[in-house]
C-alpha positions in Angstrom: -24.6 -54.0 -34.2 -21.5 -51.8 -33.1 -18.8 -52.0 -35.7 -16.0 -54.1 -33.9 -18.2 -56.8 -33.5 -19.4 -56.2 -37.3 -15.5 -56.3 -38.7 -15.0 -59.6 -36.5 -18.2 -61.6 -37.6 -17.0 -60.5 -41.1 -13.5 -61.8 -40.0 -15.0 -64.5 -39.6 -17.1 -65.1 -42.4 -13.9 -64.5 -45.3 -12.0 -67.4 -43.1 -14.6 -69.6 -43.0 -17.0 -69.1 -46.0 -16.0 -72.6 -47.7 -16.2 -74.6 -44.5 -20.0 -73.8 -44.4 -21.4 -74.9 -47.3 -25.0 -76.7 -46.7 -25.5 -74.2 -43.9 -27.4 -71.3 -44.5 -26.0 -68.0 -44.4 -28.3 -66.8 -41.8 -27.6 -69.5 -39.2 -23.9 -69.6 -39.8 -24.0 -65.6 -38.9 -26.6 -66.5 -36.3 -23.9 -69.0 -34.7 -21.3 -66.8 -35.0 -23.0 -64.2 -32.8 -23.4 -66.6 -30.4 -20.5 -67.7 -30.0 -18.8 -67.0 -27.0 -15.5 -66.9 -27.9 -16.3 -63.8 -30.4 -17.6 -62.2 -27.3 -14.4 -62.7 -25.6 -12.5 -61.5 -28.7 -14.7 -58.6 -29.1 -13.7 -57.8 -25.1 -10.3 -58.1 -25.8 -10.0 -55.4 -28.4 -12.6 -53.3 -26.6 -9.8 -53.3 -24.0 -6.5 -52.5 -26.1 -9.1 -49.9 -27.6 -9.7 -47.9 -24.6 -5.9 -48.6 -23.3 -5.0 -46.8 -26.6 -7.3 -43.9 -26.3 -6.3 -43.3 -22.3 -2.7 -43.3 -23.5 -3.0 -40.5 -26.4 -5.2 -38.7 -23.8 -2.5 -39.2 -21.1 -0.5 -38.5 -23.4 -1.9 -35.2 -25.1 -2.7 -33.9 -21.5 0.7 -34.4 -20.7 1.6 -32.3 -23.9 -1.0 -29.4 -22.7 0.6 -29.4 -19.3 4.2 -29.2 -21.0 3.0 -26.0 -23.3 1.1 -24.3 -20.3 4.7 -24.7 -18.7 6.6 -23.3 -21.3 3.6 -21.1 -22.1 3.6 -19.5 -18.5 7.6 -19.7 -18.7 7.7 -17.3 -21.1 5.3 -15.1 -19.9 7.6 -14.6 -16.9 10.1 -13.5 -19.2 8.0 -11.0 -20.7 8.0 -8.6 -17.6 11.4 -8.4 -18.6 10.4 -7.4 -22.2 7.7 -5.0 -21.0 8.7 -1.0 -21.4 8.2 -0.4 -17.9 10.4 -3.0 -16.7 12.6 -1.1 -18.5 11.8 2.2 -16.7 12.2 0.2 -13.6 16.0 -0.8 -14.1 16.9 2.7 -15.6 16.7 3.7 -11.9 18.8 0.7 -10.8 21.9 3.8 -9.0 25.0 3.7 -10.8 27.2 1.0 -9.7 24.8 -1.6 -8.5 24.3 -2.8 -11.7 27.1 -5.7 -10.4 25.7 -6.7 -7.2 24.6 -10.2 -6.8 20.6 -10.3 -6.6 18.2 -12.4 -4.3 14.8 -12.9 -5.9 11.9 -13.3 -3.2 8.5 -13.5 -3.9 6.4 -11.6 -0.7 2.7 -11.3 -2.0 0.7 -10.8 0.9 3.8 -10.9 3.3 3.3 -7.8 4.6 -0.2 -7.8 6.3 0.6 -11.1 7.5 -0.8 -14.0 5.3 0.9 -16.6 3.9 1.2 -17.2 0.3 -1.9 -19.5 -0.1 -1.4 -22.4 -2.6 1.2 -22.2 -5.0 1.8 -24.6 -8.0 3.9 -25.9 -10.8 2.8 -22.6 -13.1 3.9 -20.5 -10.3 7.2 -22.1 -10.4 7.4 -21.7 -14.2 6.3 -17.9 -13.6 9.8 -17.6 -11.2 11.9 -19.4 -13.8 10.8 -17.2 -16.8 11.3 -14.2 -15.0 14.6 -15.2 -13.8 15.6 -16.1 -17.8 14.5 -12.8 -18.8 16.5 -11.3 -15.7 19.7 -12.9 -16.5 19.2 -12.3 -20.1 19.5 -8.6 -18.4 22.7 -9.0 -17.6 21.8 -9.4 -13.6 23.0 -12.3 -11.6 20.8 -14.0 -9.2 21.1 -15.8 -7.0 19.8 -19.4 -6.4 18.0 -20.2 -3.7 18.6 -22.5 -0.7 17.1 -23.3 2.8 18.3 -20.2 4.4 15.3 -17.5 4.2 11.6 -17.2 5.8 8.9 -15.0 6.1 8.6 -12.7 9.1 7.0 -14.1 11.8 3.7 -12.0 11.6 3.5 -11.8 15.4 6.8 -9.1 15.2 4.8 -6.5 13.1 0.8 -7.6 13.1 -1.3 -7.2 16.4 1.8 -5.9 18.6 1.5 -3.8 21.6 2.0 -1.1 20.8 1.0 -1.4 17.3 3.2 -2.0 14.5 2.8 0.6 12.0 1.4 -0.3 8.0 3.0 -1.9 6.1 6.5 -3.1 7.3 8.8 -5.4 5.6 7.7 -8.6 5.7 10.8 -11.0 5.6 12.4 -12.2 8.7 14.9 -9.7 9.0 17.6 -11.7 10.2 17.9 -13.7 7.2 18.4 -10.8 5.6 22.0 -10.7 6.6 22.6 -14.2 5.6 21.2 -13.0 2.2 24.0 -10.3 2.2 26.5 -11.9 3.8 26.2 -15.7 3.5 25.2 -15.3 0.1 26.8 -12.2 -1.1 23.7 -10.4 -2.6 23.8 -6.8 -1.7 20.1 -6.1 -3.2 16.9 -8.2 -2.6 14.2 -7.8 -5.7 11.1 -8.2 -4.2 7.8 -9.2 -6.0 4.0 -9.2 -5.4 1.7 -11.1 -7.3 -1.6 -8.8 -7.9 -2.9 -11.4 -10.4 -2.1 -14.2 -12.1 -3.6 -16.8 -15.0 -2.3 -19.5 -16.7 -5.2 -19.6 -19.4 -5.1 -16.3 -19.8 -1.1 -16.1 -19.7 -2.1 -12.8 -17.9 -0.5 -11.2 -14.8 0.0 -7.7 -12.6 2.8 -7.9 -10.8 4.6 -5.3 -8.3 8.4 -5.3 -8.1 10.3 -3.6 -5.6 14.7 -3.5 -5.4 15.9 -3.0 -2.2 19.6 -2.0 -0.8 20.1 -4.4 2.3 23.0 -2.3 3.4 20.9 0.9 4.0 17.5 -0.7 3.3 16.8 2.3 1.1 14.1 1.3 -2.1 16.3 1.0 -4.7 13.2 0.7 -8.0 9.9 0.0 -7.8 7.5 -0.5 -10.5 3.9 -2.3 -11.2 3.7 -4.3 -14.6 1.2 -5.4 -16.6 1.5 -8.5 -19.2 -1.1 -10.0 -21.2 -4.8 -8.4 -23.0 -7.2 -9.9 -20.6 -9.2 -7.8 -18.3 -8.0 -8.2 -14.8 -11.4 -8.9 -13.3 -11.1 -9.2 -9.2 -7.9 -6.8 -8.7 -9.6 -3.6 -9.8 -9.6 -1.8 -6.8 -5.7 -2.8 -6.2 -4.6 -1.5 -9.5 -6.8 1.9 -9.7 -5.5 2.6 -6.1 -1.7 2.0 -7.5 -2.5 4.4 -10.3 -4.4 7.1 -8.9 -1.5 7.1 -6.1 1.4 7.1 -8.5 -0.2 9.5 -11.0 -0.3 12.6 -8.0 2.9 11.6 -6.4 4.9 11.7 -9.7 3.4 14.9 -11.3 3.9 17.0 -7.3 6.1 19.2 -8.8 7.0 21.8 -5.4 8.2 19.3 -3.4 10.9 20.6 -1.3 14.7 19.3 -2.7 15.8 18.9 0.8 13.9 15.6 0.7 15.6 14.5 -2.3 19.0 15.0 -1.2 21.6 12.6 -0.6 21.3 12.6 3.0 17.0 11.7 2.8 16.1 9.1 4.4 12.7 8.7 4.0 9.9 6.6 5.5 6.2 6.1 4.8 3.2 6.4 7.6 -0.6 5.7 6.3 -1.6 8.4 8.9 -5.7 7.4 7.8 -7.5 8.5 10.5 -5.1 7.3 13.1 -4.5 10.4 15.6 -8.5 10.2 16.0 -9.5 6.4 16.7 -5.8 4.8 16.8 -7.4 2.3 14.7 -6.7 2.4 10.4 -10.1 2.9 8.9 -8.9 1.1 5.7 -7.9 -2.1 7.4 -4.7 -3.2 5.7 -5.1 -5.0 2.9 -3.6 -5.7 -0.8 -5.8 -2.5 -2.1 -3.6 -0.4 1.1 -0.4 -2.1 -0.2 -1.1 -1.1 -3.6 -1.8 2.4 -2.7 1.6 2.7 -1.1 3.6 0.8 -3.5 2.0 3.9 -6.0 3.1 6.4 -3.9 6.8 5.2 -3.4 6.9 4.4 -7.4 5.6 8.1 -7.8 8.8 9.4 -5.5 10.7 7.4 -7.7 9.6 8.3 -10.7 9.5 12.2 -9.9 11.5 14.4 -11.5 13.3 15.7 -8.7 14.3 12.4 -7.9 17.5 11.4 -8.2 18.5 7.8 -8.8 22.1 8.1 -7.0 20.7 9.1 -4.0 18.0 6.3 -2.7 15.8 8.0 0.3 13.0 6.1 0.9 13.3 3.7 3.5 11.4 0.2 4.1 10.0 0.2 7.3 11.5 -2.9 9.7 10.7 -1.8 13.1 10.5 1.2 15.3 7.5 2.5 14.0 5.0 2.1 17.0 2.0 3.7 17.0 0.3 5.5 20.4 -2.2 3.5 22.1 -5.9 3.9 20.8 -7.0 5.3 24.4 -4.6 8.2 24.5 -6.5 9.8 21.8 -9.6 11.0 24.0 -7.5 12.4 26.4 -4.9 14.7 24.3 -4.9 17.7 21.6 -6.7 17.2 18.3 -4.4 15.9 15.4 -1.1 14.8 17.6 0.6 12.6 15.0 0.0 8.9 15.9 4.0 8.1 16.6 4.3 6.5 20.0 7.6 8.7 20.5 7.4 11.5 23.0 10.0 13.2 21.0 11.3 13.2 17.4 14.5 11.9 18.5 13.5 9.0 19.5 11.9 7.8 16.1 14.8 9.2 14.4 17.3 6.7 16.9 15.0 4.0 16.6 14.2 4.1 12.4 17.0 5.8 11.2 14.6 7.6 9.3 15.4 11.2 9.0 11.9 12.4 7.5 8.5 10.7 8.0 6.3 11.0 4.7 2.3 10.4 5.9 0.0 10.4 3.8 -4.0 9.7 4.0 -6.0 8.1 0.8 -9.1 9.4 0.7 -11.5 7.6 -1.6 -13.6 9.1 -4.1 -11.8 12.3 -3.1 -8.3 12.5 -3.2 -4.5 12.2 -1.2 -3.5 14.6 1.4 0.2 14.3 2.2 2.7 16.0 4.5 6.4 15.4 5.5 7.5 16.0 8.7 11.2 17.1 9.5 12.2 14.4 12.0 15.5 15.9 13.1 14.0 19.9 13.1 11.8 19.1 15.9 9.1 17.7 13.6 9.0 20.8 11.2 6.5 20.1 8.8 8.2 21.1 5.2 5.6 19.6 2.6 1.9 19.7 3.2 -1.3 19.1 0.2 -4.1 17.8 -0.4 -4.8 16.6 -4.0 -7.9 15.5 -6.4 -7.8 12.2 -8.1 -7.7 12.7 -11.5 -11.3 12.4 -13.2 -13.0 12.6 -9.8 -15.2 14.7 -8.3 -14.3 15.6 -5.2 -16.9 15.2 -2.2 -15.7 18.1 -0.1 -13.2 16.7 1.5 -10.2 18.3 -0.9 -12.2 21.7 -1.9 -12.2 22.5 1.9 -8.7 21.8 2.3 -8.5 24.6 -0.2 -10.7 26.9 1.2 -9.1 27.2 5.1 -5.3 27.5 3.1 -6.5 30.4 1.2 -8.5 31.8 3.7 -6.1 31.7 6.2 -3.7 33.6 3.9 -5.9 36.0 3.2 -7.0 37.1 6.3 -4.5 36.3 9.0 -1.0 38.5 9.4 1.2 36.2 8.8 4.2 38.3 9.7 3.3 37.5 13.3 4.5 33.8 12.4 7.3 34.5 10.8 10.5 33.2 12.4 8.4 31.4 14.7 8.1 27.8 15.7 4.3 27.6 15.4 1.6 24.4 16.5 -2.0 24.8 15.7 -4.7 23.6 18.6 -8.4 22.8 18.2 -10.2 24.6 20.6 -13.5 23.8 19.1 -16.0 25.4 22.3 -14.4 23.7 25.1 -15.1 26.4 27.2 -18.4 26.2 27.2 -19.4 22.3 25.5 -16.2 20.5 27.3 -18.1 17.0 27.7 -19.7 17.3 24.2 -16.3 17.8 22.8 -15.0 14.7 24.5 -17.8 12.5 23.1 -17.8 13.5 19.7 -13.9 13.8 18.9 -13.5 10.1 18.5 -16.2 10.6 15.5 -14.6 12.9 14.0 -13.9 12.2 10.2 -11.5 13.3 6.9 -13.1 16.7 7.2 -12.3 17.5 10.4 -8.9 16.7 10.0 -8.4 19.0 6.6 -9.6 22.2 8.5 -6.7 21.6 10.3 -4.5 20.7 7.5 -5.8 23.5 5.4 -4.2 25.6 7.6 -1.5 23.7 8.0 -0.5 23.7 3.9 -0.7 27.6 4.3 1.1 27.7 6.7 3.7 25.6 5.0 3.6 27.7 1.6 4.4 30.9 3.1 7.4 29.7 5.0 6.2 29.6 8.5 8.3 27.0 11.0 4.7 25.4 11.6 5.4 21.9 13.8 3.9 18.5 13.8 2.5 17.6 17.5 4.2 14.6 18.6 4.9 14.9 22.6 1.3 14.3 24.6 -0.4 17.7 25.2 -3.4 17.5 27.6 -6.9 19.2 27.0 -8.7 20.3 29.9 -11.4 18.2 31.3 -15.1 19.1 31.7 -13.9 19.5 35.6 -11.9 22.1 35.2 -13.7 25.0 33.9 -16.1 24.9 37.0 -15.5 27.9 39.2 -13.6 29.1 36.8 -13.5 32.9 34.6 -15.3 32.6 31.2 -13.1 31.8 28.5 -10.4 29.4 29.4 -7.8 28.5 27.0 -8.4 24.6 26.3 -4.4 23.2 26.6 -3.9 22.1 30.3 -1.4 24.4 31.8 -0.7 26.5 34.3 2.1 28.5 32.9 3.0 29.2 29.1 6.3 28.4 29.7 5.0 24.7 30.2 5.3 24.7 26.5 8.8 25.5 26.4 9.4 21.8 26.1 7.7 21.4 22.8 9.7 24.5 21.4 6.7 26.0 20.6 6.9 29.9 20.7 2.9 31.0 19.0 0.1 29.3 19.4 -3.0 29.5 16.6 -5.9 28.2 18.5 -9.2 27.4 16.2 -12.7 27.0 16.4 -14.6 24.7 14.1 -17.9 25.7 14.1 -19.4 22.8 11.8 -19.9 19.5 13.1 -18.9 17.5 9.7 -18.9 13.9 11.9 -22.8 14.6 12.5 -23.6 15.6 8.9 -23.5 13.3 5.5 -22.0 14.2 2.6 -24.9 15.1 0.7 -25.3 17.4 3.6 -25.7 21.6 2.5 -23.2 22.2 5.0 -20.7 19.5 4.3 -18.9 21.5 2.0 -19.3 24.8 4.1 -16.2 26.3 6.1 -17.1 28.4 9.3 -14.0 28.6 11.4 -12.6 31.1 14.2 -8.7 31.9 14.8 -6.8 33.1 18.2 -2.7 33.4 17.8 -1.4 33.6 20.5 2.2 34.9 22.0 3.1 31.9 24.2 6.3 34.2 25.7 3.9 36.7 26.5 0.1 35.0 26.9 -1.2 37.8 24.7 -3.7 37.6 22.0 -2.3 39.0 18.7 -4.7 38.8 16.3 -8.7 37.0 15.9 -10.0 36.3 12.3 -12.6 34.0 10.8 -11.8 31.7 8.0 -15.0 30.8 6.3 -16.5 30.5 2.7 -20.2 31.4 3.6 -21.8 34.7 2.3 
């Protein structure tokens, strides 16, 4: 017998006890129990029972929901409390300190998804951080129905493609943020991860001027002890990124000046496939949110003078066909020539850069309004990696090439380097095997490029479409041909190109793996040529084989 109906037949019993004399004690108890209005009774309080208990349950859940809030709340206020967040504002230039801020979450804006599903904690997220953001001393502005994401049809799957990654909100709302609204700087933010029972969260934050759309601060933060399980990938690439760019310590000043203007190109293996071999994803985005928080947070930097640019449009990539057709390594721009890109962008130098995983970053900047000069060029090692080849043979070709070429024959001369790679003689072959061609191939070239570079030759990006010979034309024809398809030197004149250095790879690193014995081997012959002249100044080998 359950114990409601037990307290109610005893009820029963101390009212009744006297008006039962005669009867038994067992069949008065007996009748009670059957008694169907005890049943009924017993139903009742059943029922105000369970009403009761759903209530304090509502009502508990309710108070769960209410500390999860505040909970979450505050742990959007602690990216304000975090020491980086710090870091992030002490770069804040001097006198923007006063302008009005627009808060915009973008996520995964900028590859073109939407936000997926966002809730009342996300919500409580934005508010917290907004407290701690006021409690700053910035002002923000609220909201209203004036803003949207890009349309992802301006920047994803365009022909010609749409460079990675470009800003991802509709960029005519961004004058109603500045004008409408009087907020001269935008604070972007990404969510990496996020959880309410953890009160855990990685979070990428970005300030942007939206008069010169220069990157004003940018900064991932980490809150909370869990392990962020899922978003591994995403943060390591961040760090490894961040940790090269911020400790490069010969970059040139010139790109740090007040007139830089800077912009970002994930060149990945673009000028061989015209395709990104890392699709773009939020691991990609991470990777170049670390290198522009590196720039920032270099010591040559200064904070008064913003250069890197966010990319909005006018960075068109060449057609994916073009590549079979044209000289090894042209940079993937669509532009014919430099100018173009600058008039289109604004952008004065073109930072590219190429993530190598498991190896290491390779990055170069390219002059835009010096015909392409290419000032900066390196490859590094991830720190705490072992590198597969890729970097060591960068390393190799650059010191080779210094030690065995005269470089004074370069000097004060505007310089392009062409793969030649036994066209005379295996034309076709060359042709089916370039679009295989991998990250090795292109550091031989780079190699020599970052030599170049370090010893103060005028060496120039290849931008403007320069034709190879095809397998036709070396018929009938006196052994050995030069590969570029002229018919007169001075046909270069109109890439202001004055010496040619014209190499031979003599490994085929897209046939071989990397456990390979000669993936890690350099075997390379150099031509320089006089293109004023057509003669031959010098031949030399670059290789690291006994």
């Amino acid at each position: 017998m359950n114990v409601l109906k037990s307290q109610i037949i005893l009820l029963f019993i101390s009212l009744n006890i006297f008006n039962c004399a005669g009867s038994s004690a067992e069949g008065f108890l007996n009748k009670i129990i059957d008694n169907k209005s005890v049943d009924k009774l017993i139903d009742i309080k059943r029922d105000q029972f369970d009403n009761r208990e759903r209530k304090n349950s509502a009502k508990n859940k309710d108070l769960s929901y209410a500390q999860i809030f505040i909970d979450v709340h505050d742990l959007g206020r602690r990216i304000t409390l975090h020491s980086s967040f710090n870091e992030f504002l002490s770069h804040i230039p001097d006198g923007k300190w006063e302008s009005r801020v627009y808060l915009a979450r973008i996520d995964d804006l900028p590859i073109g998804k939407g936000y997926g599903e966002l809730n009342k904690w996300d919500m409580a997220l934005e508010t917290g951080f907004i407290d701690g953001l006021i409690r700053k001393g910035l002002t923000i502005a609220e909201k209203l129905d004036h803003v949207s994401p890009r349309d992802k049809s301006e920047f994803i799957n365009t022909t010609p493609e749409d460079a990675f990654y470009m800003h991802g909100i509709n960029l005519e709302d961004l004058g109603l943020i500045e004008n409408d609204m009087q907020a001269s700087s935008l604070l972007t933010y990404q969510i990496v991860d996020f959880s309410e029972k953890d009160l855990s969260l990685v979070i990428y934050l970005r300030m942007i001027d939206l008069k010169s759309m220069k990157v004003l601060t940018s900064s991932m933060i980490k809150v909370g002890d869990s392990v962020f399980s899922g978003v591994e990938k995403e943060i390591r690439g961040f760090n490894e990124a961040y940790d090269i760019v911020k400790n490069i310590g010969d970059f040139p000043r010139s790109v740090f000046s007040k007139a830089g203007s800077l912009a970002l190109l994930n060149a990945d293996i673009l000028n061989i496939s015209g395709n990104y071999k890392n699709v773009p994803s939020k691991e990609t985005m991470a990777i170049e949110n670390g290198i522009i928080t590196g720039l920032i947070h270099n010591e040559k930097y200064n904070d008064n003078n913003p250069i890197i640019m966010e990319k909005t449009k006018g960075f068109k990539l060449k057609f994916p066909s073009v590549y079979n057709s044209i000289v090894f390594n042209t940079n993937p721009i669509l532009y014919e020539e430099w100018s173009e890109l600058y008039k289109e962008t604004g952008c004065n130098l073109l930072m590219m850069y190429r993530y190598i995983p498991d190896n290491g970053l390779y990055i170069k900047i390219v002059n835009v309004r010096n015909n392409g000069r290419v000032i900066y060029s390196n490859a590094f090692v991830f720190n705490g990696k072992v590198d597969e080849g890729v970097i060591s043979n960068h390393d190799v070709v650059s010191d080779e090439f210094k030690a065995n070429m005269d470089i004074s024959l370069l000097k004060n001369k505007k310089i392009i380097i062409i793969n030649g790679d036994k066209q005379a003689v295996e034309s076709e072959v060359y042709f089916e095997d370039q679009p295989l061609f991998n990250e090795m191939n292109l550091t031989i070239e780079e190699g020599m490029m970052t030599s170049l570079v370090k010893q103060k030759v005028s060496i120039h990006e290849k931008l403007k479409t320069l034709y190879l010979k095809r397998p036709w034309m070396y018929s009938d024809k006196v052994f050995n041909l030069n590969p570029l398809y002229l018919d007169e030197w001075s046909q270069l004149e109109d890439f202001g190109i004055e010496m040619l250095v014209v190499y031979n790879n003599l490994i085929p690193y897209q046939k071989l793996s990397v456990s390979h014995s000669d993936y890690k081997k350099v075997a390379i012959g150099i031509r320089i040529i006089d293109v004023e002249t057509g003669d031959i100044l010098q031949v030399g080998e670059l290789t690291n084989i006994n």
